[in-house]
C-alpha positions in Angstrom: 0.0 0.0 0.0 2.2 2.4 0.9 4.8 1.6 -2.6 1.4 2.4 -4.0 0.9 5.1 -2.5 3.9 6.9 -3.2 4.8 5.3 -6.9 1.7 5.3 -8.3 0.4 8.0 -6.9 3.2 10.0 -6.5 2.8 10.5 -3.0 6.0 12.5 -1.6 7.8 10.7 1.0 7.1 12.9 4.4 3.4 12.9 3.2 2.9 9.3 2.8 4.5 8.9 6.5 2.4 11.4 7.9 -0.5 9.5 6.4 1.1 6.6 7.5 1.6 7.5 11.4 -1.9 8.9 11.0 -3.7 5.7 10.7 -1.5 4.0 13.3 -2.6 6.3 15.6 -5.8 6.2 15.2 -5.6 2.9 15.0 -3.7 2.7 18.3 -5.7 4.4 20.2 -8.7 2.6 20.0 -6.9 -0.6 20.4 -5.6 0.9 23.5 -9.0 2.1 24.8 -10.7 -1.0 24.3 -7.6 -3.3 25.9 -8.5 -1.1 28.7 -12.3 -1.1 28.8 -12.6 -4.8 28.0 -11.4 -6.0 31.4 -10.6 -8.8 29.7 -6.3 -7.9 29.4 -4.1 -9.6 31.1 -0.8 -9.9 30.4 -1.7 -10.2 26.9 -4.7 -8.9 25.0 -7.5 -11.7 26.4 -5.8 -13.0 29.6 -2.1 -14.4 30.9 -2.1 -16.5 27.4 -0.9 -15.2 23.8 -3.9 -15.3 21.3 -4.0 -14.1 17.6 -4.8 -10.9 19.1 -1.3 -11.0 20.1 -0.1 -12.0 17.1 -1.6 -9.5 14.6 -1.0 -6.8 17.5 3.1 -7.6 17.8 3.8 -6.1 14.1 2.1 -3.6 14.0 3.8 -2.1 16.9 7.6 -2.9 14.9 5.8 -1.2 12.2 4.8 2.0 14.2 8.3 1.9 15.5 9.4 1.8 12.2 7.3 5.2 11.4 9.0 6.8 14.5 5.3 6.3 16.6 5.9 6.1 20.5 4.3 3.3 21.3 4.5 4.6 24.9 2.2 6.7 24.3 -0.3 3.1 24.1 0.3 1.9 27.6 -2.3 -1.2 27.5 -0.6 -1.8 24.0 2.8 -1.3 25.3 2.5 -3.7 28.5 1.0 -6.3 25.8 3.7 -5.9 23.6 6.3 -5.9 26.1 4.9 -9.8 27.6 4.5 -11.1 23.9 8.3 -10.0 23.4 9.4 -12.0 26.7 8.5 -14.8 25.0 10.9 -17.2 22.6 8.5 -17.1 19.8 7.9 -13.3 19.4 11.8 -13.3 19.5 12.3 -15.6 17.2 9.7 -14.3 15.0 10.8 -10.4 15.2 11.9 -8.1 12.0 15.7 -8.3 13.2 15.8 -11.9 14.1 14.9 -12.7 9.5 17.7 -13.3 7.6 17.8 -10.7 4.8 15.6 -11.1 2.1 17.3 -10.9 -1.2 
């Protein structure tokens, strides 16, 4: 989307972050609302166990890093984050732990 964005439609650069960080935010903000309002958090999105919540939630916040969002700013998110990367698998599974795609 975002090669789309900025090839096809000729989107400059700073604009298509801006758009970018945007929609995170947005985005992140109701995901930290309703982590809070929910009651249903724990350590991880639903509880002390990692769910696909989890999962989908884990790269979006590399990707927000990636765009320069504090994530800080998203303390439910954060804390969530935080216990999923504590684990093995998120380790093994994070940007900087691929080889390099050629």
């Amino acid at each position: 989307m975002l090669k789309y964005i900025k090839h096809t439609l000729g989107v400059a650069e700073e604009a298509k972050d801006a758009w970018y960080r945007h929609w995170v935010e947005l985005g992140f903000e109701s995901v930290n609302t309703n982590l809070v309002r929910s009651g249903k958090a724990g350590r991880f999105c639903f509880g002390d166990t990692p769910t696909l919540a989890d999962i989908c939630l884990v790269p979006q916040v590399f990707n927000a890093q990636r765009f320069n969002i504090d994530v800080a700013r998203y303390p439910a998110i954060a804390k969530v984050f935080d216990s999923c990367m504590a684990l093995p698998a998120f380790q093994q599974a994070e940007p900087k732990a691929q080889p390099d795609a050629e």
